[in-house]
Every structure is written in structure tokens, then in C-alpha cells.
C-alpha positions, -999 to +999 in steps of 0.1 A: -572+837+326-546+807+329-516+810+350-487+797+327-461+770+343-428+771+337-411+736+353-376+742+337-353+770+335-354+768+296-390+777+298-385+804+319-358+817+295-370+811+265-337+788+263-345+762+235-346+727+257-346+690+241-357+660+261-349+626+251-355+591+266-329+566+260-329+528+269-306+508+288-272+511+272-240+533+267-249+568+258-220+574+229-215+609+241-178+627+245-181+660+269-158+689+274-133+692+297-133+723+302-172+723+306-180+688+315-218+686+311-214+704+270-214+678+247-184+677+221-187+647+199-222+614+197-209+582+185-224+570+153-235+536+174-254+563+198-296+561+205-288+596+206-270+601+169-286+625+151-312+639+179-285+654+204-257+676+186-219+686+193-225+720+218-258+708+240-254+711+273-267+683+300-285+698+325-308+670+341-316+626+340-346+620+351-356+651+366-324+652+385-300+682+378-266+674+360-233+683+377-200+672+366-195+650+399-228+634+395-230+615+362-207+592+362-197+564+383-176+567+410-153+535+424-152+525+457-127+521+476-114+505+506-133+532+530-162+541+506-191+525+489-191+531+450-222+546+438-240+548+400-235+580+385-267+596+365-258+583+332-257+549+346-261+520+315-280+495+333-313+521+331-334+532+312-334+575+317-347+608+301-322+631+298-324+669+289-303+695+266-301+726+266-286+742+233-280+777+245-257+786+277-276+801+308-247+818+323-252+801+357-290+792+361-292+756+370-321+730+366-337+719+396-362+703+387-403+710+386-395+729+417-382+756+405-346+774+393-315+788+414-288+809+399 
């Protein structure tokens, strides 16, 4: 008998999970404020129009868990180097949805999950 894997939280849950690769290039997606990695509107000009919807939620790039300090850029400033944020436009990434909320279980990767 096979042991089953589970390398996302999804899988574990049952949650239903999309991922998507994307070339270089601005994303076209609007998120929340209030819950900043849910997606609220996709541009019409977006590689991800009609694939990712209005209320999936980001939860990794390239197998590195979203957080809402960690996908975009951040500015440098006079003491502190700027740095690329996940969704970075100058790459190439895969990015993955969620379309169901997990009520605090994060993605971490093929390691494993953490509530």
C-alpha cells in the first residue's frame, strides 16, 4: 500500500488549490485591505484574466508562503537596503490560490503546514 503525500495545506484539507505560472510582467491583481493576500478585482490586460477569480486567496510564489509584508516591494531608504517583494515583475513565478478560507493554516511549503 502507498503512503499518500500531501505537500500543501489544500491537499491536506481538501481546500480546492489553483497553481498558475505567469511570465515576467505586472500581475493585474487588486487585493483586499482588509485581507491583503484575497484577491478583489484581475485586470482585463492580466496573464491571469479569466484563470484566477475575485475571492482567491494568495498563499505562496514559488513555493514561498505569501504574507502581506512579503509581496511587494519595499523602498529603501537612507538606512536600509530596498528589497523585491514576491510578486516582483522582472520574474517569471508560479503562484498559488486557494479559493476557500483555512481559518489560520498557512502554506509552508513541501515541508509541511503550521496553524
Amino acid at each position: 500500500q502507498e503512503a499518500v503525500r500531501a505537500t500543501t495545506a489544500g491537499e491536506v484539507f481538501c481546500i480546492s488549490e489553483q497553481t498558475v505560472s505567469v511570465t515576467p510582467g505586472k500581475l493585474g491583481l487588486t487585493f483586499e485591505c482588509e485581507r491583503p493576500l484575497v484577491v478583489t478585482r484581475v485586470a482585463t490586460g492580466s496573464p491571469l484574466f479569466g484563470r484566477v477569480h475575485a475571492g482567491a486567496k494568495l498563499v505562496a510564489v514559488d513555493g514561498v508562503g505569501a504574507t502581506p509584508y512579503n509581496i511587494h516591494d519595499v523602498k529603501g531608504g537612507i538606512f536600509t537596503k530596498g528589497q523585491k517583494g514576491l510578486l516582483d515583475a522582472t520574474k517569471a513565478k508560479t503562484l498559488i490560490f486557494q479559493r476557500n478560507d483555512l481559518s489560520g493554516v498557512k502554506y509552508v511549503g513541501r515541508e509541511g503546514i503550521e496553524g
